[in-house]
N, CA, C and O atoms as a Maestro MAE file, in Angstrom:
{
 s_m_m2io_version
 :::
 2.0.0
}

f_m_ct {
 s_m_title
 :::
 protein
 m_atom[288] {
  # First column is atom index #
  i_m_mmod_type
  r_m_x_coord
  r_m_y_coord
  r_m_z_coord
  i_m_residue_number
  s_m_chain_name
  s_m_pdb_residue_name
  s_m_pdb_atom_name
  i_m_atomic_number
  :::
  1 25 0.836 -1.189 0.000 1 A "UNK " " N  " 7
  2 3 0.000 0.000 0.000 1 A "UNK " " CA " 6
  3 2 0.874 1.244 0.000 1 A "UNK " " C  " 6
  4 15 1.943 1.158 0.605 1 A "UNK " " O  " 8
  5 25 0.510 2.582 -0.699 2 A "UNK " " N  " 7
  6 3 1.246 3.536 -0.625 2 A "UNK " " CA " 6
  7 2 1.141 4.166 0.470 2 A "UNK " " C  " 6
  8 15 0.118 4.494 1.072 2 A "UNK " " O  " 8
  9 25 2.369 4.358 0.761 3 A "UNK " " N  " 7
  10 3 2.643 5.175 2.411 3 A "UNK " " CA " 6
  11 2 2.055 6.839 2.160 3 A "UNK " " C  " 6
  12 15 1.181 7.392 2.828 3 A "UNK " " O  " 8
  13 25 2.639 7.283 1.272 4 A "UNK " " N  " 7
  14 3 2.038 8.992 0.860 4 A "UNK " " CA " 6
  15 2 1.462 9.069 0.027 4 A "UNK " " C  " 6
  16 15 1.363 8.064 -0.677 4 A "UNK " " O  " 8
  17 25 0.672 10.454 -0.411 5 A "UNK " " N  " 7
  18 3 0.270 10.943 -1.323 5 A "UNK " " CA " 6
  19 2 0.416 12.245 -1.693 5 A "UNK " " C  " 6
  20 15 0.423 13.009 -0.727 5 A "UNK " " O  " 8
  21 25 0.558 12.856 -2.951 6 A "UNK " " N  " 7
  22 3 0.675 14.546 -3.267 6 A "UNK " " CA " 6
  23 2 -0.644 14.466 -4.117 6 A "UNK " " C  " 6
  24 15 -1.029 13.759 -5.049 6 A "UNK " " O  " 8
  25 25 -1.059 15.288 -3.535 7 A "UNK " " N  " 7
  26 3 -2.154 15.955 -3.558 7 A "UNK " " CA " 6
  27 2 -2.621 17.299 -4.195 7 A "UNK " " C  " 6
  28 15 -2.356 18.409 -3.736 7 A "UNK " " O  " 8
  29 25 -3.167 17.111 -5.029 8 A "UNK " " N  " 7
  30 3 -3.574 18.807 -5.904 8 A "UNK " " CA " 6
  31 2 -4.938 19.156 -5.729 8 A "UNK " " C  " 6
  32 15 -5.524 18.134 -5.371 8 A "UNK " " O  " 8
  33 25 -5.975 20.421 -5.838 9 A "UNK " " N  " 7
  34 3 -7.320 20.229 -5.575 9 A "UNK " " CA " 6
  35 2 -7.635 20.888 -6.690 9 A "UNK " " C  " 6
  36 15 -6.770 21.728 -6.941 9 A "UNK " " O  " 8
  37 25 -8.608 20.865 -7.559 10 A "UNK " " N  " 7
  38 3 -8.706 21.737 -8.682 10 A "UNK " " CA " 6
  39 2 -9.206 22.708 -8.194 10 A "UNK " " C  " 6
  40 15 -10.017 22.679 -7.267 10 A "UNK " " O  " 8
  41 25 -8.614 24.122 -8.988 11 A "UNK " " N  " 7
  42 3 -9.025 25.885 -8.365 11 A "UNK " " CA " 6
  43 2 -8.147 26.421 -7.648 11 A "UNK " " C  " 6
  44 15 -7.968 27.632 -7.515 11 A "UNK " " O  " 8
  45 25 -7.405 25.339 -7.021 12 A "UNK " " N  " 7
  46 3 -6.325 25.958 -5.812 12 A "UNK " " CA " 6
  47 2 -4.848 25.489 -6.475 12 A "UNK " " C  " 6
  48 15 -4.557 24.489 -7.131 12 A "UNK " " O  " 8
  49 25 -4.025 26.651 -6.019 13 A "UNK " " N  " 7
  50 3 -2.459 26.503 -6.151 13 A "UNK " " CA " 6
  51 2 -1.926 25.495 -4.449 13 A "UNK " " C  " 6
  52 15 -2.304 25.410 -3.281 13 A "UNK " " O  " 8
  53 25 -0.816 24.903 -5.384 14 A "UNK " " N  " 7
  54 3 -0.190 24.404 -4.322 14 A "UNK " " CA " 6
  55 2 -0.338 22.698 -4.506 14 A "UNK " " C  " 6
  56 15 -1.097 22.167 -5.316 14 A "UNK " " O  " 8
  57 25 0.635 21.922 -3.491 15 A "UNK " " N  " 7
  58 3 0.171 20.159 -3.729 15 A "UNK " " CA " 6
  59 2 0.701 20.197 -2.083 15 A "UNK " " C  " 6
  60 15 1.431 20.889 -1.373 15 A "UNK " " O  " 8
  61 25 0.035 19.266 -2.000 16 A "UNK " " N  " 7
  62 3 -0.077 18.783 -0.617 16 A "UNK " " CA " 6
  63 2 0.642 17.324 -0.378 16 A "UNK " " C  " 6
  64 15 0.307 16.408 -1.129 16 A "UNK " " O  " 8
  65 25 1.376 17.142 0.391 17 A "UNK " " N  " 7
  66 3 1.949 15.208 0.928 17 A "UNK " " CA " 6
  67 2 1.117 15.003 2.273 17 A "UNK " " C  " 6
  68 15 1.292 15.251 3.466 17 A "UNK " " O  " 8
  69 25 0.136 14.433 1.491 18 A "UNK " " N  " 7
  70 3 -0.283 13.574 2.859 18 A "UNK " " CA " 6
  71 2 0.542 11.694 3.208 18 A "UNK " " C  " 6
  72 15 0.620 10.659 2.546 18 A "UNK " " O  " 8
  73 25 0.944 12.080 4.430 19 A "UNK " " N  " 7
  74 3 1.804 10.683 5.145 19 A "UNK " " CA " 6
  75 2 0.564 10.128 5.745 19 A "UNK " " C  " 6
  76 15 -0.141 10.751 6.539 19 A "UNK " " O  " 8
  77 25 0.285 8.631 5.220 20 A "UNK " " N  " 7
  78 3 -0.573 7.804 5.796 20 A "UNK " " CA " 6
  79 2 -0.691 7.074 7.031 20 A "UNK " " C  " 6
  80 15 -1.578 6.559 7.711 20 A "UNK " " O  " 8
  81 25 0.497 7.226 7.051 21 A "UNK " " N  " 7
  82 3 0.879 6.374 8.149 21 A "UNK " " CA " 6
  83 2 1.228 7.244 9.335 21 A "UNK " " C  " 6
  84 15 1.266 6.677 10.427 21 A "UNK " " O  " 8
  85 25 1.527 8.728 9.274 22 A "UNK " " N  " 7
  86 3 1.551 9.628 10.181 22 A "UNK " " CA " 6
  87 2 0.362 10.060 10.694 22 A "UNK " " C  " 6
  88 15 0.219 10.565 11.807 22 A "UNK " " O  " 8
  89 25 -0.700 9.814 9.683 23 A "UNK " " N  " 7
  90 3 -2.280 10.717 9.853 23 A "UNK " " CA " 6
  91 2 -1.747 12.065 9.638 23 A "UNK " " C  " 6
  92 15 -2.503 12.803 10.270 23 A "UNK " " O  " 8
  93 25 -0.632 12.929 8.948 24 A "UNK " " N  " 7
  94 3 -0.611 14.243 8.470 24 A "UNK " " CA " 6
  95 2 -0.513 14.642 6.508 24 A "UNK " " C  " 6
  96 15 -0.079 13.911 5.617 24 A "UNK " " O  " 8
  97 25 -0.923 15.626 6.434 25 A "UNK " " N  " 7
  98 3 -0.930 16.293 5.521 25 A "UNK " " CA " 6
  99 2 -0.490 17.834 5.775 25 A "UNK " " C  " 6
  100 15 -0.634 18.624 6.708 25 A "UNK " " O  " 8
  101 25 0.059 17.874 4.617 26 A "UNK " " N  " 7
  102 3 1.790 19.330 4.734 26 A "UNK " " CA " 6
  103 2 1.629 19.653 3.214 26 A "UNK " " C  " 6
  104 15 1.695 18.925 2.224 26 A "UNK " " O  " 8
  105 25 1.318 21.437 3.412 27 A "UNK " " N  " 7
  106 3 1.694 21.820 1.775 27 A "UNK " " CA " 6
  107 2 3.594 21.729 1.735 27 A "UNK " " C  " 6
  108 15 4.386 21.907 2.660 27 A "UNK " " O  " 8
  109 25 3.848 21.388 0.301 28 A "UNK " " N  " 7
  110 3 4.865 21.493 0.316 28 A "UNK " " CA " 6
  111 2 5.578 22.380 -1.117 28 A "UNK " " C  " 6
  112 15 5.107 22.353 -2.254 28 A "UNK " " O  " 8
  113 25 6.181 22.747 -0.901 29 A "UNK " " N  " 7
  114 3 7.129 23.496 -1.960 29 A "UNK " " CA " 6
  115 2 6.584 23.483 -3.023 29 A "UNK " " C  " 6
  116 15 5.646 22.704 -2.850 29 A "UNK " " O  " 8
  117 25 6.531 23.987 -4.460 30 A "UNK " " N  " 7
  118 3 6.292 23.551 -6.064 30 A "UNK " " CA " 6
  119 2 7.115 23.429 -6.407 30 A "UNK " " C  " 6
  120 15 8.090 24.180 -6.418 30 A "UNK " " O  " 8
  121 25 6.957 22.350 -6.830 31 A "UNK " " N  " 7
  122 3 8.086 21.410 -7.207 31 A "UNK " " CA " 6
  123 2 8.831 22.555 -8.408 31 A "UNK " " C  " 6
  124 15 8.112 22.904 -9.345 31 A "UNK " " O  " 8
  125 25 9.986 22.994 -8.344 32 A "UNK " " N  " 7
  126 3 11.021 23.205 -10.095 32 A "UNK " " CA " 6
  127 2 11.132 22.520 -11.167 32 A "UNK " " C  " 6
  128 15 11.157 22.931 -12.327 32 A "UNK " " O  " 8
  129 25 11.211 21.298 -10.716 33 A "UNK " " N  " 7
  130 3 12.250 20.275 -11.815 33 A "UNK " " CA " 6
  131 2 11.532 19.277 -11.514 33 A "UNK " " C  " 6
  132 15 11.080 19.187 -10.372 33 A "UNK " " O  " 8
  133 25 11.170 17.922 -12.869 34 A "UNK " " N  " 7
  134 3 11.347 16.729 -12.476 34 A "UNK " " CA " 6
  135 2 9.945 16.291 -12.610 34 A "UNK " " C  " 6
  136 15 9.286 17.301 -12.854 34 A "UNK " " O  " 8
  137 25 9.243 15.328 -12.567 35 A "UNK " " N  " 7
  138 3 8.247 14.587 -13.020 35 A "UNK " " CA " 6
  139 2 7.135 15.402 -12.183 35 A "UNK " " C  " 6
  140 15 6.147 15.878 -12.742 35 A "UNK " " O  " 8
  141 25 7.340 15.509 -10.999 36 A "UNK " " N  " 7
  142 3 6.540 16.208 -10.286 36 A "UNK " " CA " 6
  143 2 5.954 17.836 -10.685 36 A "UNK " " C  " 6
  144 15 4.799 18.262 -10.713 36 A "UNK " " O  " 8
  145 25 7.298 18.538 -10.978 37 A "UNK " " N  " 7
  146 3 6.947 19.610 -11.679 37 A "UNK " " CA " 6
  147 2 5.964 19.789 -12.825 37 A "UNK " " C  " 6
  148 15 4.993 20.544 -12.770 37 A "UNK " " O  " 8
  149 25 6.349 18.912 -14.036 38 A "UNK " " N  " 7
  150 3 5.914 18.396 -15.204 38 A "UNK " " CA " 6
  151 2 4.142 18.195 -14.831 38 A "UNK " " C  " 6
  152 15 3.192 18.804 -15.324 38 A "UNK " " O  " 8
  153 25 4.148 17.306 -13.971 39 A "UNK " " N  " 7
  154 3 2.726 17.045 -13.520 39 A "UNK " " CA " 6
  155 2 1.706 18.023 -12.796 39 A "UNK " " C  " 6
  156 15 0.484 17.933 -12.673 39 A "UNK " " O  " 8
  157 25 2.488 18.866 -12.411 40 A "UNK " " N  " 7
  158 3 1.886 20.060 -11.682 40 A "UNK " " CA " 6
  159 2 1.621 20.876 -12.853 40 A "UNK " " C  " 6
  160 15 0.424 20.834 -13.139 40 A "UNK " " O  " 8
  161 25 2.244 21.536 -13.559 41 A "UNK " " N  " 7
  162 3 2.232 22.540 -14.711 41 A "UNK " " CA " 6
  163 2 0.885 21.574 -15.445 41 A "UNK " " C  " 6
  164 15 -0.167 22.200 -15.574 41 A "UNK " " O  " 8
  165 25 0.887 20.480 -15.796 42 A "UNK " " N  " 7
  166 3 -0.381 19.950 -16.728 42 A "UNK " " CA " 6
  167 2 -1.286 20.266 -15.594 42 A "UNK " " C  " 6
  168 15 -2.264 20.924 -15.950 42 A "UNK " " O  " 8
  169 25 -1.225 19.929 -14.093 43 A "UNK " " N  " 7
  170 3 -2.586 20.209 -13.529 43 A "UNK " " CA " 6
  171 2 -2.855 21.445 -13.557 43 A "UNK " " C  " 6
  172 15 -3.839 21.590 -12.831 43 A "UNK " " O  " 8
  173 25 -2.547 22.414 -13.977 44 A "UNK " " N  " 7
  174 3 -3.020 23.709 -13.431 44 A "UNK " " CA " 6
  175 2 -3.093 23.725 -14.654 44 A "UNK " " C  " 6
  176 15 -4.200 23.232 -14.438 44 A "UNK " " O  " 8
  177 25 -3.015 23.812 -15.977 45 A "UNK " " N  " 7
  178 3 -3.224 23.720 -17.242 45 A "UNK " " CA " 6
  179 2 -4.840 23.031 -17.037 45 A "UNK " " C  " 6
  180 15 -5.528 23.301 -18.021 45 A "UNK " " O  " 8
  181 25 -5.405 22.412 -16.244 46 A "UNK " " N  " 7
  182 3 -6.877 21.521 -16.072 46 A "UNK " " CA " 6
  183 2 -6.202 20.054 -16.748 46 A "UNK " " C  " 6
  184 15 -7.035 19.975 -17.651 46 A "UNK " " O  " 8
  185 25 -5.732 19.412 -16.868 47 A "UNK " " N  " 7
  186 3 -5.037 18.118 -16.869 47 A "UNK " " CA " 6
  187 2 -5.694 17.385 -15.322 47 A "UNK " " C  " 6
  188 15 -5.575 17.963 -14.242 47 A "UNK " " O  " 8
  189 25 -6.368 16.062 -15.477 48 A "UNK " " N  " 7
  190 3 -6.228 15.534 -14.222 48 A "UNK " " CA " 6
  191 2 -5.483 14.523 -14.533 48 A "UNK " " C  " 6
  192 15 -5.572 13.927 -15.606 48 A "UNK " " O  " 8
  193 25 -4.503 14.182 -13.414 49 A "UNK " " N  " 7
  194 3 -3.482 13.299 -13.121 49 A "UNK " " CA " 6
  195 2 -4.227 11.936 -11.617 49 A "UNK " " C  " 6
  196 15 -4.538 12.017 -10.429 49 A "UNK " " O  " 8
  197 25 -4.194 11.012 -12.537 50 A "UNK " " N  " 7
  198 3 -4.054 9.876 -10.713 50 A "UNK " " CA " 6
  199 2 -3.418 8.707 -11.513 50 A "UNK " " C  " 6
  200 15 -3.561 8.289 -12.662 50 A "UNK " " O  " 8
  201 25 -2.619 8.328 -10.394 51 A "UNK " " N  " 7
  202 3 -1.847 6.875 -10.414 51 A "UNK " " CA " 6
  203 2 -1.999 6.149 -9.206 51 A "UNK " " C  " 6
  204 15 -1.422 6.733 -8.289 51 A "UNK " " O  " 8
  205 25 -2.461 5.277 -8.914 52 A "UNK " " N  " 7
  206 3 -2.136 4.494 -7.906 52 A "UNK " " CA " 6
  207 2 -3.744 4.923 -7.056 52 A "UNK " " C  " 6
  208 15 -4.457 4.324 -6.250 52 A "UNK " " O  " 8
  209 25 -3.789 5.782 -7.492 53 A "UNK " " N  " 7
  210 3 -5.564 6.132 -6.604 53 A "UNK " " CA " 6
  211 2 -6.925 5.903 -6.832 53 A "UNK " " C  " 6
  212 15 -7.494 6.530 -7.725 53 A "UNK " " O  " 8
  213 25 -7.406 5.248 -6.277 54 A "UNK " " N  " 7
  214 3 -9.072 4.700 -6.997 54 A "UNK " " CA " 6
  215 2 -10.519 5.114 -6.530 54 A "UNK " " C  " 6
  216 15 -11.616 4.713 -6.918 54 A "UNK " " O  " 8
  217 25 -10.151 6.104 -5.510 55 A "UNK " " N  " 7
  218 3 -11.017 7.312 -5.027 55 A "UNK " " CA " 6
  219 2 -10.689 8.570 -4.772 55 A "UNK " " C  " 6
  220 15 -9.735 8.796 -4.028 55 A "UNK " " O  " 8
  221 25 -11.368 9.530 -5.302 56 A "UNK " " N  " 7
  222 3 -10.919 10.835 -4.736 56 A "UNK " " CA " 6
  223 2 -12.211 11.581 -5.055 56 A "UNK " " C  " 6
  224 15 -12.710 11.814 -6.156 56 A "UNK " " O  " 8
  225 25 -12.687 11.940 -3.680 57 A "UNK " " N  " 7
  226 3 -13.588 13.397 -4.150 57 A "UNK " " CA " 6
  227 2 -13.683 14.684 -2.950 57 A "UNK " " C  " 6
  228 15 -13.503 14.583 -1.736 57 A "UNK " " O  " 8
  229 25 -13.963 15.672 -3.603 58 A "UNK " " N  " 7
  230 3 -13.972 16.777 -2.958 58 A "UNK " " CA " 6
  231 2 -15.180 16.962 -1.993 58 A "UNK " " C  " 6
  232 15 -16.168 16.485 -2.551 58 A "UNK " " O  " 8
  233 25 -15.383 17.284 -1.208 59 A "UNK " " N  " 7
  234 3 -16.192 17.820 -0.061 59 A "UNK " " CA " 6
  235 2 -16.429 18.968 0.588 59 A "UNK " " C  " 6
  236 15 -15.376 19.603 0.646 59 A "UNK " " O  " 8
  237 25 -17.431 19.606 1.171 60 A "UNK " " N  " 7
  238 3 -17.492 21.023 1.344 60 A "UNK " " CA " 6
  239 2 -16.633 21.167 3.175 60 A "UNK " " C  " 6
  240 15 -16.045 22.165 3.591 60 A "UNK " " O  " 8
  241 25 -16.869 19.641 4.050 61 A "UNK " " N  " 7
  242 3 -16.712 19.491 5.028 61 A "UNK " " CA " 6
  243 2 -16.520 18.003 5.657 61 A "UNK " " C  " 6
  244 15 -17.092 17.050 5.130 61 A "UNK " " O  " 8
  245 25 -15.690 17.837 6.810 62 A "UNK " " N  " 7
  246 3 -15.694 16.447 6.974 62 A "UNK " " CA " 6
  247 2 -17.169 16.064 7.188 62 A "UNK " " C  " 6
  248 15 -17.601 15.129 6.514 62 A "UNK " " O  " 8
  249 25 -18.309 16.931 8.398 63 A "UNK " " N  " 7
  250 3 -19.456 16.698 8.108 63 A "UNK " " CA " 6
  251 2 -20.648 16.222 7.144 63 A "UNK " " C  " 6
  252 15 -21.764 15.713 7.247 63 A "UNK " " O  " 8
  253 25 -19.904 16.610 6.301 64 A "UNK " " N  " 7
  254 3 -20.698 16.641 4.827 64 A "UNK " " CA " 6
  255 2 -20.374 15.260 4.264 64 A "UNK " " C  " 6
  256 15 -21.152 14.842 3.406 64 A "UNK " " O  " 8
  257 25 -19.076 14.289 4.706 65 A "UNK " " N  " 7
  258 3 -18.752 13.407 4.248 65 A "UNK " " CA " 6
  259 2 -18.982 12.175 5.161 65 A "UNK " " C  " 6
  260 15 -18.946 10.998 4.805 65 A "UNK " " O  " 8
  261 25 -19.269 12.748 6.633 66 A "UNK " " N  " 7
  262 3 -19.699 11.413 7.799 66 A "UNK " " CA " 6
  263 2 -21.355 11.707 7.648 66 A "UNK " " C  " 6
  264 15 -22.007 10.980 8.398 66 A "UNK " " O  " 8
  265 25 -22.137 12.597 6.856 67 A "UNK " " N  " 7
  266 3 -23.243 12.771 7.417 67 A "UNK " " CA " 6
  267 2 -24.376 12.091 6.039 67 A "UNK " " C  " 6
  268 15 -25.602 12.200 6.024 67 A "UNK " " O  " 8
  269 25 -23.487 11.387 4.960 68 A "UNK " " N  " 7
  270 3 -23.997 10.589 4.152 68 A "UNK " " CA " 6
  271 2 -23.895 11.697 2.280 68 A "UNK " " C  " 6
  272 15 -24.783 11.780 1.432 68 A "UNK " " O  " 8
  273 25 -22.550 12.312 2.260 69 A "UNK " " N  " 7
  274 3 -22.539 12.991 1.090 69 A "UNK " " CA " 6
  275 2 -22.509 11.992 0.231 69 A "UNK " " C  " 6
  276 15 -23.181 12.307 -0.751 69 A "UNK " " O  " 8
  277 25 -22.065 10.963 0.130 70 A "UNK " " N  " 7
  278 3 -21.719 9.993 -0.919 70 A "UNK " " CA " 6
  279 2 -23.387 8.680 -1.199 70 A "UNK " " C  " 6
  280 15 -23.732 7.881 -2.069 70 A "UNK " " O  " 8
  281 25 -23.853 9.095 -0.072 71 A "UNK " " N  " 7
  282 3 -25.460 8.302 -0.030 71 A "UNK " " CA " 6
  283 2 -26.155 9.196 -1.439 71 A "UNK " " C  " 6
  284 15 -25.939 10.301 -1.938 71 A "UNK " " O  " 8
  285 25 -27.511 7.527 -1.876 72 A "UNK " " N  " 7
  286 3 -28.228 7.637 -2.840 72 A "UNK " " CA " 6
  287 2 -27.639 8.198 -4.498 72 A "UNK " " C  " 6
  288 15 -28.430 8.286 -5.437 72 A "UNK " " O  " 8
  :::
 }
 m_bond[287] {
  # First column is bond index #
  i_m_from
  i_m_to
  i_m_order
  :::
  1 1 2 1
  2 2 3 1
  3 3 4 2
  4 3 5 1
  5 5 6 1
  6 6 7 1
  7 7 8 2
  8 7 9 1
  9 9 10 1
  10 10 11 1
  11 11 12 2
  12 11 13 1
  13 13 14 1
  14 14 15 1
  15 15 16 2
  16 15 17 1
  17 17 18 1
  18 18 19 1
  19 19 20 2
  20 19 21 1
  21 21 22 1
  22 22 23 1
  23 23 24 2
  24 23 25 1
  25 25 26 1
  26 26 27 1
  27 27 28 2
  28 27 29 1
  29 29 30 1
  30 30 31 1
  31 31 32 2
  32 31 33 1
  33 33 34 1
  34 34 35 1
  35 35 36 2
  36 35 37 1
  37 37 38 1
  38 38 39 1
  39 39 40 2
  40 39 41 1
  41 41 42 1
  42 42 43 1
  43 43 44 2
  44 43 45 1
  45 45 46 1
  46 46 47 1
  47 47 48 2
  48 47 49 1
  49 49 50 1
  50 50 51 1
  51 51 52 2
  52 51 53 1
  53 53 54 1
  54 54 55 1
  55 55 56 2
  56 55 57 1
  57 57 58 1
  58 58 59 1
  59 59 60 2
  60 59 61 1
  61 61 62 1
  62 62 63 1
  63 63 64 2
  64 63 65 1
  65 65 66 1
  66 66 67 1
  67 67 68 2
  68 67 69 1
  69 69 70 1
  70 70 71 1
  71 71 72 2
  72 71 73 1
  73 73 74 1
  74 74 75 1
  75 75 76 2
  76 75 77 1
  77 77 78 1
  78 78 79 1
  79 79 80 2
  80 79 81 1
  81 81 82 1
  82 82 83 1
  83 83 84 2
  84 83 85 1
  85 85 86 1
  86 86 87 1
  87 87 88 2
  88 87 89 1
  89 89 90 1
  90 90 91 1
  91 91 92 2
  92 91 93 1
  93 93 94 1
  94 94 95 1
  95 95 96 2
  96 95 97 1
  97 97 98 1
  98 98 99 1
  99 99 100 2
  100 99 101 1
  101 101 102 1
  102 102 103 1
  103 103 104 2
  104 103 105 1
  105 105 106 1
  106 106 107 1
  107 107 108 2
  108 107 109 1
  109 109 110 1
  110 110 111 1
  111 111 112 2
  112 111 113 1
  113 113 114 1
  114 114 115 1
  115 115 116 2
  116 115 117 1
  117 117 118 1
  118 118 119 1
  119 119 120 2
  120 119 121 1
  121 121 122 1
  122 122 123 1
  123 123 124 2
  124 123 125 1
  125 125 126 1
  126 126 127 1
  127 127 128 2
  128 127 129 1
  129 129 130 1
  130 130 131 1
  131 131 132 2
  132 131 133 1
  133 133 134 1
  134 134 135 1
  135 135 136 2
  136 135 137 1
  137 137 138 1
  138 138 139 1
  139 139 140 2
  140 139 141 1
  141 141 142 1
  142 142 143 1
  143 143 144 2
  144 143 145 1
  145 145 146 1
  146 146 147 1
  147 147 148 2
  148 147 149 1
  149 149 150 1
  150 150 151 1
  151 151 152 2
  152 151 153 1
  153 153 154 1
  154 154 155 1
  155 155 156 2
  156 155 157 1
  157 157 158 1
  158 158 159 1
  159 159 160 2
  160 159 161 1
  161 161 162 1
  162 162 163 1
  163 163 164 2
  164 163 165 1
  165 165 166 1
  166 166 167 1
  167 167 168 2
  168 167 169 1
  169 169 170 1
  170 170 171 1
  171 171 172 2
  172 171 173 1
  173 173 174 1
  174 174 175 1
  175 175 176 2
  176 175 177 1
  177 177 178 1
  178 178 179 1
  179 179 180 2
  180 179 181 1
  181 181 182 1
  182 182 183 1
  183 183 184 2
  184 183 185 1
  185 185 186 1
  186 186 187 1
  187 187 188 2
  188 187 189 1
  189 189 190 1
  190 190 191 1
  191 191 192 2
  192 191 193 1
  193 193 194 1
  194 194 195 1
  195 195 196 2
  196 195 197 1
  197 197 198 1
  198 198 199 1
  199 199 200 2
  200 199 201 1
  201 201 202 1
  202 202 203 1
  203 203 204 2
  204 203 205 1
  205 205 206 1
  206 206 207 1
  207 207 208 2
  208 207 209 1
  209 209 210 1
  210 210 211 1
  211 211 212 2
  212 211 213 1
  213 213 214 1
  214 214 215 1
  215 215 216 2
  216 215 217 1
  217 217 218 1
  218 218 219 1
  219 219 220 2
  220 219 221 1
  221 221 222 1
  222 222 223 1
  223 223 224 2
  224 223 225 1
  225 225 226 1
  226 226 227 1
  227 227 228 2
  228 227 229 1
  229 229 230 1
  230 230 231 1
  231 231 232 2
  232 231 233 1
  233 233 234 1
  234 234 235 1
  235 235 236 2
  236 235 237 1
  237 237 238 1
  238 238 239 1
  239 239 240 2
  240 239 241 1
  241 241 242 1
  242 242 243 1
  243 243 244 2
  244 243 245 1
  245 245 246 1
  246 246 247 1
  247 247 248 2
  248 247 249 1
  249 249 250 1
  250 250 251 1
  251 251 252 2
  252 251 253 1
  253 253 254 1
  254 254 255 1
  255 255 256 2
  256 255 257 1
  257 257 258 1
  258 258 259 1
  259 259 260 2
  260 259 261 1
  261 261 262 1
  262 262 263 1
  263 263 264 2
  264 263 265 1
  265 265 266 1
  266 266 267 1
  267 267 268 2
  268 267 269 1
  269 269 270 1
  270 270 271 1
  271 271 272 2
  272 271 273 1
  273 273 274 1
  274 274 275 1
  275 275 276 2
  276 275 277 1
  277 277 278 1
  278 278 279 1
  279 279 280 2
  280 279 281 1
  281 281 282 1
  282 282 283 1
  283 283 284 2
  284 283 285 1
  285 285 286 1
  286 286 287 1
  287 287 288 2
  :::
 }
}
């Protein structure tokens, strides 16, 4: 299983590493150079990027997501 993840949200600048195994998430730097960079510049271009991930969705609140957002 993957230990981290970088994280982009569409609308917003910036990528995030969330550590799984820490329970944290940390903005971190933009990337300069390097695959990461490359992948950032297409996301903000509206490019979506996932590898290795087989859910992801946005939410207004954790509430919104324990209180049945994903129901019916």
């Amino acid at each position: 299983m993957a230990k981290v993840l970088v994280i982009g949200v569409a609308g917003e600048d910036g990528l995030y590493l969330a550590d799984l195994d820490a329970g944290t998430i940390a903005k971190i730097p933009a990337p300069t150079k390097g695959a990461l960079a490359s992948a950032d510049q297409l996301r903000a271009s509206g490019v979506v990027i996932t590898k290795g991930v087989n859910l992801a969705v946005t939410a207004q609140s954790t509430a919104s997501v324990s209180g049945g957002f994903m129901d019916g």
